[in-house]
HTML snippet that shows the backbone in 3Dmol.js (N, CA, C, O; Angstrom):
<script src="https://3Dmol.org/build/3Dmol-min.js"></script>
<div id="view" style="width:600px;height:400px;position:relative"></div>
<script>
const pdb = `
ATOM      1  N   UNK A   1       9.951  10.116  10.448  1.00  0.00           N
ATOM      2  CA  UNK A   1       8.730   9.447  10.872  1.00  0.00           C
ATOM      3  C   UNK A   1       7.504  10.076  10.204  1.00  0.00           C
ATOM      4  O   UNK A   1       6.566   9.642   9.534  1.00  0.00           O
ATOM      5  N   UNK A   2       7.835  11.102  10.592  1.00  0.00           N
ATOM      6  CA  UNK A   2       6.127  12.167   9.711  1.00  0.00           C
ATOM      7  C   UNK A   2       5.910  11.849   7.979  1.00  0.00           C
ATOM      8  O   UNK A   2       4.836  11.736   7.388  1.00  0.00           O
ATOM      9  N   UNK A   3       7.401  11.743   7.368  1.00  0.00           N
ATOM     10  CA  UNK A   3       6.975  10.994   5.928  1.00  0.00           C
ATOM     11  C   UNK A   3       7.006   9.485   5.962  1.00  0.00           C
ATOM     12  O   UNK A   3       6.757   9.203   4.790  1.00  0.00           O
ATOM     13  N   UNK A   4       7.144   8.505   6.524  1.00  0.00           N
ATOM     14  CA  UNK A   4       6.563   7.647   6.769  1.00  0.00           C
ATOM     15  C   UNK A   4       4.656   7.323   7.456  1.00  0.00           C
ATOM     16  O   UNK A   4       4.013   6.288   7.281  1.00  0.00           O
ATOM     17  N   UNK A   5       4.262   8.389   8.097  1.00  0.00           N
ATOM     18  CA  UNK A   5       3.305   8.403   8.377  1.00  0.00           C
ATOM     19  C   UNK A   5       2.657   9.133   6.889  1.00  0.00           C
ATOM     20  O   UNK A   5       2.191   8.176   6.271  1.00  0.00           O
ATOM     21  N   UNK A   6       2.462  10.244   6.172  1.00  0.00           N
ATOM     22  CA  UNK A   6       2.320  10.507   5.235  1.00  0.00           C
ATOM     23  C   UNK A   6       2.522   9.498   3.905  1.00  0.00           C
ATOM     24  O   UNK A   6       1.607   9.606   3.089  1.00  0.00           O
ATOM     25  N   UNK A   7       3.329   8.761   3.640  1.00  0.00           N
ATOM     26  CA  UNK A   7       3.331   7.613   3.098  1.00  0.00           C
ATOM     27  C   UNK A   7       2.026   6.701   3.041  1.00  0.00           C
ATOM     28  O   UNK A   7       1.293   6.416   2.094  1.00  0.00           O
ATOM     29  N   UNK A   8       1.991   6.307   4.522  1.00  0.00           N
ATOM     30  CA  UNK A   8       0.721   5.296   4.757  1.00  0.00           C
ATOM     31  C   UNK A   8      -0.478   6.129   4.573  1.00  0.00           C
ATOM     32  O   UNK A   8      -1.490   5.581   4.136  1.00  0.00           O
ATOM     33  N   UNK A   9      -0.487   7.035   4.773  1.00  0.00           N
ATOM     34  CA  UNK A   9      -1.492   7.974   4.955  1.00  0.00           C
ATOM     35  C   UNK A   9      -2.263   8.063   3.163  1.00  0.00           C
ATOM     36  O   UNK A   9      -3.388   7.840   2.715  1.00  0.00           O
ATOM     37  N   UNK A  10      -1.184   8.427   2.672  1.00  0.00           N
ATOM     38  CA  UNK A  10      -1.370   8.454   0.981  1.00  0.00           C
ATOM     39  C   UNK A  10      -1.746   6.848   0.223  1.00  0.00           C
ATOM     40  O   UNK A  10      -2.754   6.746  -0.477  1.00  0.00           O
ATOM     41  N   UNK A  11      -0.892   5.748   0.440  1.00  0.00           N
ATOM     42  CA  UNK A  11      -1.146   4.551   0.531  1.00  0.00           C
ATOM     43  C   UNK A  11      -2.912   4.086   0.618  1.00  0.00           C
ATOM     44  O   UNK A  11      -3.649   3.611  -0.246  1.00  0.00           O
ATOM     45  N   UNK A  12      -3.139   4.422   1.897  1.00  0.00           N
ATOM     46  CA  UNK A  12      -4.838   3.706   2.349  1.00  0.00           C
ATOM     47  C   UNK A  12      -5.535   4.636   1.415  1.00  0.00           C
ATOM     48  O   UNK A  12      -6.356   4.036   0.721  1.00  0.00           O
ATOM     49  N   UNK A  13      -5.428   6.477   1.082  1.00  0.00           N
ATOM     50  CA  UNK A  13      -6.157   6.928   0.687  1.00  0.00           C
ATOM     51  C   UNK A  13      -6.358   6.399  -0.832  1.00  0.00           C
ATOM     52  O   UNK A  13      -7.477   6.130  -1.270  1.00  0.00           O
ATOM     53  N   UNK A  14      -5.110   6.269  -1.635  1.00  0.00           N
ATOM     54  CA  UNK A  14      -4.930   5.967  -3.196  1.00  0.00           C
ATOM     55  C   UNK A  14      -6.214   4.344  -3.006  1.00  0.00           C
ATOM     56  O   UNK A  14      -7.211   4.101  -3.687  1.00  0.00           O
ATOM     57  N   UNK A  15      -5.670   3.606  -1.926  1.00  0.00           N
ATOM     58  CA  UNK A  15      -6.068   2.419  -2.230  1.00  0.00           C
ATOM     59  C   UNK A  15      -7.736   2.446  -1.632  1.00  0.00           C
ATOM     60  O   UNK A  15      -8.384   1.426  -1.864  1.00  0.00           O
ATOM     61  N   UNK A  16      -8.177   3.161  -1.155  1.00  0.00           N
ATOM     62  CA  UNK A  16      -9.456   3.059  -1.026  1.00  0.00           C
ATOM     63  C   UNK A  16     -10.537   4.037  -2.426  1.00  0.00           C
ATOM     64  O   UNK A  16     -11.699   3.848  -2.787  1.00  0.00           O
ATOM     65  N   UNK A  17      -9.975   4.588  -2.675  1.00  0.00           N
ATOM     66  CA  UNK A  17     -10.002   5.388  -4.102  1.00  0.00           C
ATOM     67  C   UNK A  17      -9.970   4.469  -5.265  1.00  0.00           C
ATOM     68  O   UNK A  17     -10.897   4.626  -6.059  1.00  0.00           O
ATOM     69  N   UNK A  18      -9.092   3.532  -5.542  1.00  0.00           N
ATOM     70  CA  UNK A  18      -9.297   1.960  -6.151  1.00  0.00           C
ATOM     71  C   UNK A  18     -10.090   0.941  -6.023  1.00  0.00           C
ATOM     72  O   UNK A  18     -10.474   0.480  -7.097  1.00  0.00           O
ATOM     73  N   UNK A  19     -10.561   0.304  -4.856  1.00  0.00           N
ATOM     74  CA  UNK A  19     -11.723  -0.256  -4.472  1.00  0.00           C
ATOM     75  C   UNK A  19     -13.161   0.031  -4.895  1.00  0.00           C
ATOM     76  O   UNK A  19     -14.172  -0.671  -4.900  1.00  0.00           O
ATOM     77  N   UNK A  20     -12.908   1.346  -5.260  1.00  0.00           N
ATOM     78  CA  UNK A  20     -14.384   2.086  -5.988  1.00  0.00           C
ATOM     79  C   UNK A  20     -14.386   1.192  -7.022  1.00  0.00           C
ATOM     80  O   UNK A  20     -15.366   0.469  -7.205  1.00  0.00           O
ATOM     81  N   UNK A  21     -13.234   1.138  -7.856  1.00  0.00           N
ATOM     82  CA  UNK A  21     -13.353   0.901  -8.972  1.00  0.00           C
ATOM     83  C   UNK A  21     -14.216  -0.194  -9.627  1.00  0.00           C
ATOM     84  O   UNK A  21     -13.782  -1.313  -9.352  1.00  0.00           O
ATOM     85  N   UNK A  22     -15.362  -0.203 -10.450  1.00  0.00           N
ATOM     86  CA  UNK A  22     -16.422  -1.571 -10.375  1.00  0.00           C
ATOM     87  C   UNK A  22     -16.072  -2.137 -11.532  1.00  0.00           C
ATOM     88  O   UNK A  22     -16.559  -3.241 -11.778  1.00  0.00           O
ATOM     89  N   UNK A  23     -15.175  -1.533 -12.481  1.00  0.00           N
ATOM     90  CA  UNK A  23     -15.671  -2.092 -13.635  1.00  0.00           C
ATOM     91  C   UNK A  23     -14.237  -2.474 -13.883  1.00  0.00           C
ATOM     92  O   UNK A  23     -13.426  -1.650 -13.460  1.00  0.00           O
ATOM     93  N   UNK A  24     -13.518  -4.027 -14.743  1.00  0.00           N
ATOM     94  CA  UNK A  24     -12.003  -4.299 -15.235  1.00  0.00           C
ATOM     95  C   UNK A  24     -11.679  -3.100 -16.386  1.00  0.00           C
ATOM     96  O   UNK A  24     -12.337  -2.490 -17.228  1.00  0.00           O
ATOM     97  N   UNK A  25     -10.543  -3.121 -16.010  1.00  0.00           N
ATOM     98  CA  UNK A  25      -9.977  -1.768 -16.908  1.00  0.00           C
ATOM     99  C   UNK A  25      -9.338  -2.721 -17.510  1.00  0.00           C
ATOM    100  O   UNK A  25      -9.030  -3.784 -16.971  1.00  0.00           O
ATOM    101  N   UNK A  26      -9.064  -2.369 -18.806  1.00  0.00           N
ATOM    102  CA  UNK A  26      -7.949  -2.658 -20.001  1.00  0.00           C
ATOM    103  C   UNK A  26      -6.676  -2.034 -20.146  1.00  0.00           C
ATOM    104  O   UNK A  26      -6.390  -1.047 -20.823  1.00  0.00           O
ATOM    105  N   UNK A  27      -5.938  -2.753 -19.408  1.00  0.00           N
ATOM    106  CA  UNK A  27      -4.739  -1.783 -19.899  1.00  0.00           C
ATOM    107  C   UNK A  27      -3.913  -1.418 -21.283  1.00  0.00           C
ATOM    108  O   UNK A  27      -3.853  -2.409 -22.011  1.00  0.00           O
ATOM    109  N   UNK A  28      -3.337  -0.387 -21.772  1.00  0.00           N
ATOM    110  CA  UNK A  28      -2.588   0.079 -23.192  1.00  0.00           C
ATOM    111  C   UNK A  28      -1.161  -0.400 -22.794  1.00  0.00           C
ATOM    112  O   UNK A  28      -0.658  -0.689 -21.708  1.00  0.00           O
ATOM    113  N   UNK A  29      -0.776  -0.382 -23.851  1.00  0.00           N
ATOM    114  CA  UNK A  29       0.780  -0.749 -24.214  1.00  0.00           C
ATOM    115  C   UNK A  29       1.338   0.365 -23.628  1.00  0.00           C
ATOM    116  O   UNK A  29       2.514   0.244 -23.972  1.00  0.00           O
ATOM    117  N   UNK A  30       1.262   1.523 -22.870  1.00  0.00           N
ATOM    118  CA  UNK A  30       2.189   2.283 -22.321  1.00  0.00           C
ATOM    119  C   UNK A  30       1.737   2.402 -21.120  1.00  0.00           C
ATOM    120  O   UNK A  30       1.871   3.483 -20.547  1.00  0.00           O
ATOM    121  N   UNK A  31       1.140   1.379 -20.520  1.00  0.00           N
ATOM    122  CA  UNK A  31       0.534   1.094 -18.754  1.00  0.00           C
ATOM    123  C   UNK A  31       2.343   0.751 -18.219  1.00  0.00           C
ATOM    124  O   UNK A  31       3.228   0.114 -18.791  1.00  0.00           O
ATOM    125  N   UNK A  32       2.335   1.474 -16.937  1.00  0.00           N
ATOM    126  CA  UNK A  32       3.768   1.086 -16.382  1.00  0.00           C
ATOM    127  C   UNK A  32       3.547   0.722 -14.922  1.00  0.00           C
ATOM    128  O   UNK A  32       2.712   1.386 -14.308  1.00  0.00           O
ATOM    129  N   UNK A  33       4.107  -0.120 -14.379  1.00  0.00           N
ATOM    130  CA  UNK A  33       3.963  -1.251 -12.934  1.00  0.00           C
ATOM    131  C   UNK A  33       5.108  -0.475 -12.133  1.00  0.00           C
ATOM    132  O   UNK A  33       6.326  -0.634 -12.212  1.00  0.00           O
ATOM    133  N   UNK A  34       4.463   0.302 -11.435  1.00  0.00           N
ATOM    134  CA  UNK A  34       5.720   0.538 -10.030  1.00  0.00           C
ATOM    135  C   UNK A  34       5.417  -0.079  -8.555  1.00  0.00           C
ATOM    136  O   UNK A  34       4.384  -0.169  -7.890  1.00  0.00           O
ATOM    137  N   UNK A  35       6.852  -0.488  -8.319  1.00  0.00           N
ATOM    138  CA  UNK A  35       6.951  -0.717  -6.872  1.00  0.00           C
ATOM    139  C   UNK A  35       7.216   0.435  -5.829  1.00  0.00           C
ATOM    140  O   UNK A  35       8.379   0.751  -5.578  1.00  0.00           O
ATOM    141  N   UNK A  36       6.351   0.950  -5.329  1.00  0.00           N
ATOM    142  CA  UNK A  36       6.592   1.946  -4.001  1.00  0.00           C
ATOM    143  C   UNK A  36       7.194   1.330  -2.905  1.00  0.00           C
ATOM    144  O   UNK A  36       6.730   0.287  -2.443  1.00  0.00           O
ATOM    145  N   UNK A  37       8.378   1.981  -2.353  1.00  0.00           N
ATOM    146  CA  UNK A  37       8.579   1.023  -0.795  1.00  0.00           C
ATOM    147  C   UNK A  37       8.544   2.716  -0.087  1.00  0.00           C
ATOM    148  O   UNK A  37       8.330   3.782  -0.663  1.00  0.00           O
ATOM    149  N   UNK A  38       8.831   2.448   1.302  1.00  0.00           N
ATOM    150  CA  UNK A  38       8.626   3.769   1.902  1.00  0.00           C
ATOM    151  C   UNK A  38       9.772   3.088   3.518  1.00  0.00           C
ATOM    152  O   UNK A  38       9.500   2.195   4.320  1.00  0.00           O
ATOM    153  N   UNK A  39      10.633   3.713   3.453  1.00  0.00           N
ATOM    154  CA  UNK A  39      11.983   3.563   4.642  1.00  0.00           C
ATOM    155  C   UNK A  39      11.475   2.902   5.633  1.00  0.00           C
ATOM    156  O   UNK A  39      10.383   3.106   6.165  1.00  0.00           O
ATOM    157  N   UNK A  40      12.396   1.957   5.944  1.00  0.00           N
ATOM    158  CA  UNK A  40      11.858   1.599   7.454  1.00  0.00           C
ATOM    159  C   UNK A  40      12.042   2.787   8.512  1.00  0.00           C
ATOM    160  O   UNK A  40      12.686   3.827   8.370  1.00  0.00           O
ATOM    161  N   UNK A  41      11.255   2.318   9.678  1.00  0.00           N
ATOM    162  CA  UNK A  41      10.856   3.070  10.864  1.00  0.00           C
ATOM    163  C   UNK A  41      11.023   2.094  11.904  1.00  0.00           C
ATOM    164  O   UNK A  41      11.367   0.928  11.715  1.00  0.00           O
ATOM    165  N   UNK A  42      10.697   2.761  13.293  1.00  0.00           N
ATOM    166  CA  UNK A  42      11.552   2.508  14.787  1.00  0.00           C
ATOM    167  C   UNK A  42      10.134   1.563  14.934  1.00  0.00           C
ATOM    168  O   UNK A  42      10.493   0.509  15.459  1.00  0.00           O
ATOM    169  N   UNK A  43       8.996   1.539  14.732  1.00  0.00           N
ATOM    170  CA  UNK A  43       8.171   0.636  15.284  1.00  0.00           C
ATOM    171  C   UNK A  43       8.496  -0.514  14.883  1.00  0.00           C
ATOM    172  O   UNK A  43       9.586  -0.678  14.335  1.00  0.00           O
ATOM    173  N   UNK A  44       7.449  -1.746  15.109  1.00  0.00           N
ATOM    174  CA  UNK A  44       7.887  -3.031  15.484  1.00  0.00           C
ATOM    175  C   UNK A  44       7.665  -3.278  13.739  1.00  0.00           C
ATOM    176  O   UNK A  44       8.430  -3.520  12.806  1.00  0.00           O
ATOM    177  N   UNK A  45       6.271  -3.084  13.873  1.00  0.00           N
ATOM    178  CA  UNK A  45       5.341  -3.173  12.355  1.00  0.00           C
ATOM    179  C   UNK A  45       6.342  -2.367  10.870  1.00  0.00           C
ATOM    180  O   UNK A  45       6.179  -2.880   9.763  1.00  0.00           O
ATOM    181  N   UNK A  46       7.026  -1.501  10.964  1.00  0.00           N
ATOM    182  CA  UNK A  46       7.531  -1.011  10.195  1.00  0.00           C
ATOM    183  C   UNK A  46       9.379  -0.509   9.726  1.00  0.00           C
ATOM    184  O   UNK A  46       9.940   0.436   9.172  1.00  0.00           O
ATOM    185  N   UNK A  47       9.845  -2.130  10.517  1.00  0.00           N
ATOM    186  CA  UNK A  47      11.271  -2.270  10.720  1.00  0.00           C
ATOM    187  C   UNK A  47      11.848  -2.797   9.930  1.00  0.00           C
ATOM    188  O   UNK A  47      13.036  -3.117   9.921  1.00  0.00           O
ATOM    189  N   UNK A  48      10.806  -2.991   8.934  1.00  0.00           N
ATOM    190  CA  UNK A  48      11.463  -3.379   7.370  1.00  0.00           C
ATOM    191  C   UNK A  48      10.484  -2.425   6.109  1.00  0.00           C
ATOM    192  O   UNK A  48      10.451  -2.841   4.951  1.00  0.00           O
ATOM    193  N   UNK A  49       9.924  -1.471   6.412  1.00  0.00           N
ATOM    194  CA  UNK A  49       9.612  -0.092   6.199  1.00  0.00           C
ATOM    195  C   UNK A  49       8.260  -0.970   4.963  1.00  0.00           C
ATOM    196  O   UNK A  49       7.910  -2.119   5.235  1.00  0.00           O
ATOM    197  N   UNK A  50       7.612  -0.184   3.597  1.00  0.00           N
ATOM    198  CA  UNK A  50       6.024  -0.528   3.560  1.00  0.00           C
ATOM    199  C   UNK A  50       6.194  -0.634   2.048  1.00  0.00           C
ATOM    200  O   UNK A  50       6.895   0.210   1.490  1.00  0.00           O
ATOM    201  N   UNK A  51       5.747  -1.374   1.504  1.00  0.00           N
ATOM    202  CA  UNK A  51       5.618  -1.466  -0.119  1.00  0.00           C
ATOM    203  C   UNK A  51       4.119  -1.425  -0.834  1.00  0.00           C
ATOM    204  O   UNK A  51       3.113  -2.091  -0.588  1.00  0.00           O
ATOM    205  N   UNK A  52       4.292  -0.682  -1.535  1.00  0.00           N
ATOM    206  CA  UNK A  52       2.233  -0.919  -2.567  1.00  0.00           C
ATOM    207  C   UNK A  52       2.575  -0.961  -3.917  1.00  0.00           C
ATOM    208  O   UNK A  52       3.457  -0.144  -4.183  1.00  0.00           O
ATOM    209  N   UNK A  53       2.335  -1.371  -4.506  1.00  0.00           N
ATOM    210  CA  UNK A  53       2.323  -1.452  -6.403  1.00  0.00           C
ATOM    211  C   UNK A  53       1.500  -0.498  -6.952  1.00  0.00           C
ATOM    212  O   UNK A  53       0.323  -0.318  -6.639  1.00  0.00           O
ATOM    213  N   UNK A  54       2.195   0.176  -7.860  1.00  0.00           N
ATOM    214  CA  UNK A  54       1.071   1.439  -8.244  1.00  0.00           C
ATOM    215  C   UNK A  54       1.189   0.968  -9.881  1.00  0.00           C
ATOM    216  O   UNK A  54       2.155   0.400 -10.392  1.00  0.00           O
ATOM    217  N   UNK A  55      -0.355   1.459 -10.694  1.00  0.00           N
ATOM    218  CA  UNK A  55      -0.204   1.061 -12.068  1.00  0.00           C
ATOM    219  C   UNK A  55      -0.790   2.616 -12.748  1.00  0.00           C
ATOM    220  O   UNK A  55      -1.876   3.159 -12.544  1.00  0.00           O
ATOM    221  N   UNK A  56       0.382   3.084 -13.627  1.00  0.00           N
ATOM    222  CA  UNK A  56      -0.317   3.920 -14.054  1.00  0.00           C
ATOM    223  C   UNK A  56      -0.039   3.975 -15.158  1.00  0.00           C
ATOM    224  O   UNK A  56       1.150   3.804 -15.427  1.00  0.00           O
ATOM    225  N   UNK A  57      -1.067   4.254 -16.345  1.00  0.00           N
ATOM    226  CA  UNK A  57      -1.430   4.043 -17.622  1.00  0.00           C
ATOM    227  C   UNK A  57      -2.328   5.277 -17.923  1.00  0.00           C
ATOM    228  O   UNK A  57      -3.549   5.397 -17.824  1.00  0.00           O
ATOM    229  N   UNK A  58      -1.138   6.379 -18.418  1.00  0.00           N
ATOM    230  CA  UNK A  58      -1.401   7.635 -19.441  1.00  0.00           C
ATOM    231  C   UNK A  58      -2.486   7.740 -19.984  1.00  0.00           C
ATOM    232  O   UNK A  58      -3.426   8.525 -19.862  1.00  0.00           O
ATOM    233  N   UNK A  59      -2.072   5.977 -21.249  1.00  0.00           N
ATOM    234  CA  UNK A  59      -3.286   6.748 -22.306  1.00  0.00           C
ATOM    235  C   UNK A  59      -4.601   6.614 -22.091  1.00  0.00           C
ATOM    236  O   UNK A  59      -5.486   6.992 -22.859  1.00  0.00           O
ATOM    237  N   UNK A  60      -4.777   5.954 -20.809  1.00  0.00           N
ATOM    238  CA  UNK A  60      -6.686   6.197 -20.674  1.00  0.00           C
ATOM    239  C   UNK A  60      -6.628   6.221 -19.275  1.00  0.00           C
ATOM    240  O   UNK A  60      -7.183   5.416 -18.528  1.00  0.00           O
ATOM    241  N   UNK A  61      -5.648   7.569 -18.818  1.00  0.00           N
ATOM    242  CA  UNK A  61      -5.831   8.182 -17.562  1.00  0.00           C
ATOM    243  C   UNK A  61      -5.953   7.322 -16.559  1.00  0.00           C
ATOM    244  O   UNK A  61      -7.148   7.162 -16.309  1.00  0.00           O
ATOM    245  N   UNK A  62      -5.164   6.607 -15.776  1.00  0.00           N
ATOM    246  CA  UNK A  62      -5.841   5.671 -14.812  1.00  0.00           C
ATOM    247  C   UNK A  62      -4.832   5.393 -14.412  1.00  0.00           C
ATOM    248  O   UNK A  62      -3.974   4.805 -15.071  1.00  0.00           O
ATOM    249  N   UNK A  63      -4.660   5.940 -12.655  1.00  0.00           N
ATOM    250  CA  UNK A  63      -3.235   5.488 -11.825  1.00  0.00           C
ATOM    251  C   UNK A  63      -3.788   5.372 -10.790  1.00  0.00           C
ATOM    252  O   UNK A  63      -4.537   6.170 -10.227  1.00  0.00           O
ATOM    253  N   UNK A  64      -3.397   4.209 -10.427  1.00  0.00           N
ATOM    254  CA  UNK A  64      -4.210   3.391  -8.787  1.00  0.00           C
ATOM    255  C   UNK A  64      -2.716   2.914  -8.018  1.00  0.00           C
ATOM    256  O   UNK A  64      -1.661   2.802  -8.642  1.00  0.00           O
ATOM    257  N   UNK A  65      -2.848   2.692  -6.719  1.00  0.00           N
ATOM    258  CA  UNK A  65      -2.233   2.266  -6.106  1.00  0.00           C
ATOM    259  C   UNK A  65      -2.602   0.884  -5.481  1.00  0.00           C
ATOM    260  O   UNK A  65      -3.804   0.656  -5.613  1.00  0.00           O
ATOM    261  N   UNK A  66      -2.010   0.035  -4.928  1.00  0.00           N
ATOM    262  CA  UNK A  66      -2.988  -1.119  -4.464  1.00  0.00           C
ATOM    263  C   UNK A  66      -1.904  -0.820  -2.921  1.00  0.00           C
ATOM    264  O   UNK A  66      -0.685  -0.662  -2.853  1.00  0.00           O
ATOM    265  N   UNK A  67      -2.595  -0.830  -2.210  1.00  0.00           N
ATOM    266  CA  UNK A  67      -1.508  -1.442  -0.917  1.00  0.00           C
ATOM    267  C   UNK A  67      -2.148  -2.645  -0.301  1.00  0.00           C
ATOM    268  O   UNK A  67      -3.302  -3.074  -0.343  1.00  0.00           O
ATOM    269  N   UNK A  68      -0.668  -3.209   0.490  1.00  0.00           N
ATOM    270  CA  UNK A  68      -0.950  -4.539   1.118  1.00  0.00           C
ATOM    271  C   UNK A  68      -0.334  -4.354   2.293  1.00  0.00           C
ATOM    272  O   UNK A  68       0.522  -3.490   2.489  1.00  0.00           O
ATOM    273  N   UNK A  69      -0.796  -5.257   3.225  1.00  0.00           N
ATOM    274  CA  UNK A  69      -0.248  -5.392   4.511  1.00  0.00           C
ATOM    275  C   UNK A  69      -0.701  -4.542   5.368  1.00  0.00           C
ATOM    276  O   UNK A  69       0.219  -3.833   5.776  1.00  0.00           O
ATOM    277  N   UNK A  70      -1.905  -4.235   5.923  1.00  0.00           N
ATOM    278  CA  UNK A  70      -2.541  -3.574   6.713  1.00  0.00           C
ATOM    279  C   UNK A  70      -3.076  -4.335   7.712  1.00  0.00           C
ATOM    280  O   UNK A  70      -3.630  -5.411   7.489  1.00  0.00           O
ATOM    281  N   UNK A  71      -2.956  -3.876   8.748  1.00  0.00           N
ATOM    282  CA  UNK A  71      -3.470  -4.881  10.055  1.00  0.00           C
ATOM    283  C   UNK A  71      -4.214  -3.626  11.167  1.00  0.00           C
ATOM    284  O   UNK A  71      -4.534  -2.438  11.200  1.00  0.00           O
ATOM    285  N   UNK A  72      -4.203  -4.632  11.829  1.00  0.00           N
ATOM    286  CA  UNK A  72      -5.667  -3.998  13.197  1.00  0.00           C
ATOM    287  C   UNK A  72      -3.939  -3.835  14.278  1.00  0.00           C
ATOM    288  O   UNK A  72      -3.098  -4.731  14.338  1.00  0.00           O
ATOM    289  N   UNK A  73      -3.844  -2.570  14.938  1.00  0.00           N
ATOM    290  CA  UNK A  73      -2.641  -2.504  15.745  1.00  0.00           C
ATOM    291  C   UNK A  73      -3.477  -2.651  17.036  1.00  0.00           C
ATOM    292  O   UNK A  73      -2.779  -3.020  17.981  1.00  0.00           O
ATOM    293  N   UNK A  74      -4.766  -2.464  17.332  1.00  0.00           N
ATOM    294  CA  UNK A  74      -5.205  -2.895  18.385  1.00  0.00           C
ATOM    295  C   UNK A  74      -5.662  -4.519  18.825  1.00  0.00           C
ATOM    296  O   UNK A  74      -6.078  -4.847  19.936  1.00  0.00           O
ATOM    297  N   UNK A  75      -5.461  -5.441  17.620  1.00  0.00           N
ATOM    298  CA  UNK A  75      -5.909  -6.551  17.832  1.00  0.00           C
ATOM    299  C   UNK A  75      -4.799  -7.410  19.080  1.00  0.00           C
ATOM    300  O   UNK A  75      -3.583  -7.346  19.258  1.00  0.00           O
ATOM    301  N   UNK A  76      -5.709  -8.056  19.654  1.00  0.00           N
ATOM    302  CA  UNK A  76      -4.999  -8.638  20.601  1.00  0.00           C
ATOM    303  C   UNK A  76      -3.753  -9.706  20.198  1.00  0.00           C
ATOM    304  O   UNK A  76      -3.804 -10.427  19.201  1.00  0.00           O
ATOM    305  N   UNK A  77      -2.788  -9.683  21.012  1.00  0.00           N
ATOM    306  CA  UNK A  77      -1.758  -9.958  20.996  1.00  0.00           C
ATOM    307  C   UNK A  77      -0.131  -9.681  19.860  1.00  0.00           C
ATOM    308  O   UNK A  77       0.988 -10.156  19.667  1.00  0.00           O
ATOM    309  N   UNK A  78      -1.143  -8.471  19.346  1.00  0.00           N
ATOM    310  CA  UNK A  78      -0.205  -7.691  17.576  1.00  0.00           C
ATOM    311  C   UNK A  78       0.749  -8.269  17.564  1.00  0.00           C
ATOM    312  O   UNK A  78       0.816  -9.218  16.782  1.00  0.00           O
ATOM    313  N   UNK A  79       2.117  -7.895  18.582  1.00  0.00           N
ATOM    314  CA  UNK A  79       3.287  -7.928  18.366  1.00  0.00           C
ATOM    315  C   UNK A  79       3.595  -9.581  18.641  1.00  0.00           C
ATOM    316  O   UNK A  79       4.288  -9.716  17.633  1.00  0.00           O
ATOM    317  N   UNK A  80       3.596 -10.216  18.927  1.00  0.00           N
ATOM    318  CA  UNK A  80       3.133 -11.721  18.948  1.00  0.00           C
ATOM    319  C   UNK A  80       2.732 -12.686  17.473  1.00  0.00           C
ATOM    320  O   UNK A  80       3.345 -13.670  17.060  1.00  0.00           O
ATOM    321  N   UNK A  81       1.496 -12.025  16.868  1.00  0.00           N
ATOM    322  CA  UNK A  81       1.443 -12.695  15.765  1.00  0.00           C
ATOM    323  C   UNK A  81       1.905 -11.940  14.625  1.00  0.00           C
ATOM    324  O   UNK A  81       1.863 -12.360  13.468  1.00  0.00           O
ATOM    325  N   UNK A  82       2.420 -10.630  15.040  1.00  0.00           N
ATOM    326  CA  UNK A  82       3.159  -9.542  13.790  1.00  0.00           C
ATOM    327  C   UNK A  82       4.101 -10.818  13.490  1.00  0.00           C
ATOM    328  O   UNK A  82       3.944 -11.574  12.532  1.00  0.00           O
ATOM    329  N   UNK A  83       5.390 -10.957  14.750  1.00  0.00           N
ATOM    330  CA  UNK A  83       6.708 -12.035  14.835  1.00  0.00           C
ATOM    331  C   UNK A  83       6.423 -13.094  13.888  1.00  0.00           C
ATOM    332  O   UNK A  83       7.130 -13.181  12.883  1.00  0.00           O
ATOM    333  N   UNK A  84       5.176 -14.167  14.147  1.00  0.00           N
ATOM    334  CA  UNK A  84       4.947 -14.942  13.728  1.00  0.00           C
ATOM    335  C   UNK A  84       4.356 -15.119  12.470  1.00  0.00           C
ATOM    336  O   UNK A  84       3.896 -16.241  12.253  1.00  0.00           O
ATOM    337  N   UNK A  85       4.237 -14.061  11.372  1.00  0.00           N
ATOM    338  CA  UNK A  85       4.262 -13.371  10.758  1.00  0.00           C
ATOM    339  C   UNK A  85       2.084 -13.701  10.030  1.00  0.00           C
ATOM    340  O   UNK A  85       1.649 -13.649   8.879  1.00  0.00           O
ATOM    341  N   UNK A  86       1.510 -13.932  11.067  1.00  0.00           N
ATOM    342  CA  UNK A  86       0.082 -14.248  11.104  1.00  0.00           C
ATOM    343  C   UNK A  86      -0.758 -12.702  11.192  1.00  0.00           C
ATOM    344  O   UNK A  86      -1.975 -12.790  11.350  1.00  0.00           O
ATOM    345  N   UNK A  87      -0.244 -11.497  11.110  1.00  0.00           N
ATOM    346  CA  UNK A  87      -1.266 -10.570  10.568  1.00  0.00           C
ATOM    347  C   UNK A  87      -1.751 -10.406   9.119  1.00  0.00           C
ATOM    348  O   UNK A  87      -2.618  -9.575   8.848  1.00  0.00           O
TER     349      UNK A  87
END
`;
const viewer = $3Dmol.createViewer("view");
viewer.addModel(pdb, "pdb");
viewer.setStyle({}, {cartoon: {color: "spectrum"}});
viewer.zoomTo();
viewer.render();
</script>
C-alpha cells in the first residue's frame, strides 16, 4: 500500500511540475513514450491499480510525466459514480 501511495504521490508531483510547462517542446528522434502502471490496491478507486505516460527525451533534457484519472474522494456520492464510471 505505502508504494502505491508513493506512486500517486510521485505521479501528481511529476505532473504538476509539467503544467508549468508554457512553452511546446519539440521532441528529438531519441524522445521515448512510457507507460507507468502502479499494482492494484484494496480500495474501491484503485482495484485495477493507476497508469500515467511519461515522455522522456535525453537529448534536450526533458522528462515529464502526465497523469490521468484523478478525482475529488470527498465528492458526493464517489463510490456510486466511481461504478458508473462518471469521475
Amino acid at each position: 500500500m505505502r508504494k502505491f501511495n508513493l506512486c500517486i504521490f510521485l505521479f501528481c508531483l511529476w505532473s504538476g511540475l509539467a503544467s508549468a510547462q508554457t512553452e511546446p517542446v519539440q521532441l528529438s528522434d531519441s524522445a521515448i513514450v512510457s507507460l507507468l502502471t502502479c499494482t492494484p490496491a484494496n480500495e474501491v478507486y484503485s482495484l485495477y491499480g493507476h497508469t500515467a505516460i511519461r515522455i522522456y527525451d535525453p537529448a534536450i533534457r526533458f522528462d515529464v510525466v502526465f497523469n490521468y484519472g484523478m478525482f475529488d474522494f470527498s465528492a458526493p456520492n464517489f463510490i456510486y459514480r466511481f461504478a458508473r464510471g462518471e469521475t
